[in-house]
C-alpha positions as CSV (number, residue, x, y, z in Angstrom):
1,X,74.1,13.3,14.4
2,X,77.8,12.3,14.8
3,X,79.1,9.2,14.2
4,X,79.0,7.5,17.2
5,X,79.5,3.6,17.8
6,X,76.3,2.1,18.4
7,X,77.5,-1.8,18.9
8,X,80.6,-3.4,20.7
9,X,81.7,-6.8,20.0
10,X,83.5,-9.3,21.4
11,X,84.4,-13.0,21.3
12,X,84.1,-15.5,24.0
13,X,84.5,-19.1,24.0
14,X,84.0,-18.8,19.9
15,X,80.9,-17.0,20.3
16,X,80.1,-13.6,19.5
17,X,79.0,-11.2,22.1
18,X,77.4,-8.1,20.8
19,X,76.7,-5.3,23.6
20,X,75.1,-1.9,22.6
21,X,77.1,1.3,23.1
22,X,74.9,3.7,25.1
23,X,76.0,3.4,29.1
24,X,72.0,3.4,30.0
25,X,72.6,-0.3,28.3
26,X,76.4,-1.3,27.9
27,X,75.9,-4.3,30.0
28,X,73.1,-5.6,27.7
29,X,74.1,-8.7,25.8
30,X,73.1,-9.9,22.4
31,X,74.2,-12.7,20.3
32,X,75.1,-12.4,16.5
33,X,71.5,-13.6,15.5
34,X,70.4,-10.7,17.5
35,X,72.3,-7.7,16.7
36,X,69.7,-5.7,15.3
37,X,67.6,-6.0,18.9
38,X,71.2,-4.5,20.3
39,X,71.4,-1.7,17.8
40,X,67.3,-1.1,18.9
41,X,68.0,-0.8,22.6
42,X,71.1,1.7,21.8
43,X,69.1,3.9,20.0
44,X,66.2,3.7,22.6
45,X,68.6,4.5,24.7
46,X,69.9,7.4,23.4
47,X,65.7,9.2,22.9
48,X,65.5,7.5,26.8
49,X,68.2,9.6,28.0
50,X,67.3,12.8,26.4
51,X,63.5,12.5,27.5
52,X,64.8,11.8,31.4
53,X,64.0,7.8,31.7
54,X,66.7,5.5,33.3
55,X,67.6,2.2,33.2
56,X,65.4,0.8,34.8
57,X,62.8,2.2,32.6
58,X,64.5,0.9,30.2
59,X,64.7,-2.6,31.2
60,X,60.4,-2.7,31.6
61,X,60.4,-0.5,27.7
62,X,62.4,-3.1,26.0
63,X,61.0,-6.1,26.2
64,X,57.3,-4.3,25.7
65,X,58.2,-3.0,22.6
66,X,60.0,-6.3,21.0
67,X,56.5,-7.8,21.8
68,X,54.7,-5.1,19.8
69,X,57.1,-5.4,17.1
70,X,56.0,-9.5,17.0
71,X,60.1,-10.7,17.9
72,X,60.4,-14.1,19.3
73,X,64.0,-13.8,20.8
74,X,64.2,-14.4,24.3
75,X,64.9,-10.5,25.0
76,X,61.0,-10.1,24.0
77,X,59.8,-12.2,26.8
């Protein structure tokens, strides 16, 4: 695997904005305290893509799989 970027970051109004990298998801965004969920839905994805999901399948995956995983940030609900 290649290095790729996985997470972009940027700053507004003093807080941090984290957006994953993928295109399926770039418009996805996370806070600081939830970074790891953004490196999460990068990677998934990245499998989604190669397996012939979209975006949209991605937006009903997501949240379903935070929930199995027990995560209480609001991107689980």
């Amino acid at each position: 695997m290649e290095n790729q970027e996985v997470l972009k970051f940027t700053w507004r109004k003093g807080i941090k904005e984290v957006k994953p990298a993928h295109p399926m998801v770039q418009n996805w965004m996370f806070t600081e305290e939830t970074e790891e969920q953004a490196s999460l839905a990068h990677y998934m994805a990245v499998v989604a893509e190669k397996n012939g999901l979209t975006a949209n399948d991605l937006q009903h995956l997501f949240p379903a799989v935070l929930r199995m995983l027990k995560d209480s940030s609001a991107w689980s609900k």
